[in-house]
N, C-alpha and C positions, 0 to 999 in steps of 0.2 A: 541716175535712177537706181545702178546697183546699189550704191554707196549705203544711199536709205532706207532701200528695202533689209541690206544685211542689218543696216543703226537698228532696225523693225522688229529682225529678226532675234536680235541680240537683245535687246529690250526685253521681247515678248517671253523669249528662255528666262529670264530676268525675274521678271513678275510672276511667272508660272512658279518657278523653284520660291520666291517670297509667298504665294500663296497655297504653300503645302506649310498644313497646320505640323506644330510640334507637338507630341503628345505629354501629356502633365505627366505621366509615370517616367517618362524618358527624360521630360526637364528635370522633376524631382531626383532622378537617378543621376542625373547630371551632376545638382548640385550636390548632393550627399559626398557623390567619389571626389568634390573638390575641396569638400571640408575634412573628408579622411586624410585625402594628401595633404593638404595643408598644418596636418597634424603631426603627419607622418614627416615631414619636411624639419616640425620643430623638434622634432627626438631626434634628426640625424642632425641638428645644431647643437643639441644637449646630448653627443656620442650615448645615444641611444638605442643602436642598428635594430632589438630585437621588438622596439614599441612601435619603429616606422615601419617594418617588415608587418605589424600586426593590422597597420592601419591600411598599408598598402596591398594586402588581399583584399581586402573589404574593398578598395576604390577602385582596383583593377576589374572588379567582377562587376560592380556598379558601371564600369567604362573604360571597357577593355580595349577599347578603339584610341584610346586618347596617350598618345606618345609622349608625355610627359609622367605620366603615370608610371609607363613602361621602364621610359630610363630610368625614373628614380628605383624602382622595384629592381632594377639591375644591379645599381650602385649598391645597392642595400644587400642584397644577395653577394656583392662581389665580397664590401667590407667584411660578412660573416665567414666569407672563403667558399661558398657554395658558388664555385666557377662554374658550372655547369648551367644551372640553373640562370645566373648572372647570363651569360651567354646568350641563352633562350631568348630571353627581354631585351638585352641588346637588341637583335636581330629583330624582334618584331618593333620594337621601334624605330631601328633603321627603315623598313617595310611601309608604317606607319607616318613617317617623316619625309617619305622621298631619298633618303640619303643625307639627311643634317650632317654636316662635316665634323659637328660638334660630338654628335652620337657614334661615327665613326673612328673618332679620336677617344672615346671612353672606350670602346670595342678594344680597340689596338691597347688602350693600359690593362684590359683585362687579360688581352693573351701575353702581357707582359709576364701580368701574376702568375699565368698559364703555363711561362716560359716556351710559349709558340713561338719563335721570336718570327719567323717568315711569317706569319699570321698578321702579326703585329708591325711589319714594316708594310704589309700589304694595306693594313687601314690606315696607319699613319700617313701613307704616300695619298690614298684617299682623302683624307682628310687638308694635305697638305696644299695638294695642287688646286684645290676650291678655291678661285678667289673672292668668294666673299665670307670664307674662314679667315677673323679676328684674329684667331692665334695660332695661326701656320708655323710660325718660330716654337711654338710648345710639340705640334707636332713633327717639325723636323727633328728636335731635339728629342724626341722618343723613337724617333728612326736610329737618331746616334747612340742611343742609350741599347737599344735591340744590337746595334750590328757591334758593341762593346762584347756581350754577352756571347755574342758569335767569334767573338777572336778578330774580327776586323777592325784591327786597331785605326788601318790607313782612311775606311771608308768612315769609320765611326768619329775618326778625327773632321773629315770634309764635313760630313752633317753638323758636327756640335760647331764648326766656324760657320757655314751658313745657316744656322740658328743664330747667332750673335749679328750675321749683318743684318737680316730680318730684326732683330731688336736689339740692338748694343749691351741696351742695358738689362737684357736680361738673364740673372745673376748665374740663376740655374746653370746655364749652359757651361758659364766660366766652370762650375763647381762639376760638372761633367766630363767636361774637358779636363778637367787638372783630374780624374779618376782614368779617364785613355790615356794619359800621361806617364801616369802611374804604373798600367798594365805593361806599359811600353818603357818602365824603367827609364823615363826622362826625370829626372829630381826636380832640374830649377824651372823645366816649363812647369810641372805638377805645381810648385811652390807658388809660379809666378800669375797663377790660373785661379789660383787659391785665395791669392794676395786680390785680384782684380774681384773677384765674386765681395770680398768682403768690404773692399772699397765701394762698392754699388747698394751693396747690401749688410748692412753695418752688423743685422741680427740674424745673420747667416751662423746661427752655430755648430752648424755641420763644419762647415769652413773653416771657421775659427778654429774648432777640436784638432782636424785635419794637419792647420800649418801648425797647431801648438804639435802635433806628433814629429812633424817635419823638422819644426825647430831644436828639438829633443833629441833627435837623429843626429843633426849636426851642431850638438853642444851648444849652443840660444836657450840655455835655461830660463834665464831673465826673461827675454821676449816669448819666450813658452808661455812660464808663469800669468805674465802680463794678459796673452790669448786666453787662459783657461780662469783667471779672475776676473774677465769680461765678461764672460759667460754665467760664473756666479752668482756678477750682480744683477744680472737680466734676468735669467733664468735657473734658479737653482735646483728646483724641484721637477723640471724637465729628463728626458731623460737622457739629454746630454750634457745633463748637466751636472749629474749624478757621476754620468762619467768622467767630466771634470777634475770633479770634486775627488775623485777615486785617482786621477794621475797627480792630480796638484798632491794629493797625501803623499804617492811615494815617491814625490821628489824632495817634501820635508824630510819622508823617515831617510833619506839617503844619505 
């Protein structure tokens, strides 16, 4: 008898919330803030930050409750370098959201920008330990990346390896790793860190530039060269590849 009365009760809450009308200025106002963002979405595909920022006041005021809105308005805010503000929409769309792991993973890249870096291991670990956060490995690997920046070579080392067992192959990390390597004056892990990202990630041209400097260091002109003419023909007009272009010069004028 309880069982059905709650099945009753739950129903009845059910039907009442379906029978409260919407109001047409508020569905209108709905749709309008979805075709702003939507607009506003395709100028940040077309590196647009200042067309999506124009389109996303307009959607935000139309539906200021809608945490999609928010984050985008953050990301947009952050890309211009207006932290602050960036910050604000974070936070009300974390508010907004419950806590999306996802939203507290952009949070923590912005006190990156911020150089908060305890800010930013504090939502990374948020973000991290959700398990039904997809990409826990991206934010362990910006816990490693934060405690790098702090001089904690030993703890910044533990995160970027467990970012790799979370995902082997995700390249990033090796490329992080071989940067705590670095800090720490290790050559052949740095090198060998370098080597692995690039094996995974063939058009990793950070990487590549990286071991072409390493090879340079230790007289591998050839296999240098070979690195930084990889780079050329993929990406030339990058801007790594500009800098490429600028090392491979003064190893000819040499």
């Amino acid at each position: 008898m309880f069982h059905g009365l709650k099945l009753f009760i739950v129903i009845l809450v059910l039907c009442l919330f379906a029978c409260v009308p919407v109001r047409p200025e508020a569905q209108k106002d709905h749709n309008q803030a979805d075709i702003h963002y939507k607009l506003a979405l395709a100028h940040l595909q077309g590196d647009n930050p200042t067309l999506a920022l124009k389109e996303l006041l307009v959607a935000v005021q139309q539906d200021p409750q809608n945490s999609s809105i928010q984050i985008a308005l953050a990301q947009t805010y952050q890309r211009k370098k207006a932290y602050l503000l960036a910050e604000e929409h974070y936070l009300k769309a974390l508010d907004l959201s419950d806590n999306d792991p996802r939203y507290q993973n952009n949070l923590a890249s912005l006190y990156l920008d911020m150089k908060k870096w305890d800010k930013a291991i504090e939502y990374f670990d948020h973000a991290s330990m959700n398990l039904l956060f997809v990409n826990a490995h991206v934010a362990v690997a910006g816990k490693a990346y934060a405690y790098l920046q702090k001089k904690d070579y030993s703890t910044a080392l533990e995160y970027s390896t467990e970012a790799i067992v979370l995902a082997p192959r995700y390249a990033a990390a090796y490329f992080l790793k071989s940067e705590i390597y670095q800090a720490m004056g290790d050559i052949d892990q740095e090198k060998s860190s370098l080597q692995r990202a690039i094996d995974i990630a063939p058009h990793f041209f950070r990487a590549r530039y990286q071991l072409a400097v390493l090879l340079l260091q230790e007289g591998s002109s050839e296999k240098a060269e070979e690195q930084l003419k990889t780079i050329l023909e993929f990406s030339p007009k990058s801007e790594i590849g500009y800098k490429a272009k600028g090392l491979l010069k003064s190893l000819s004028d040499s």
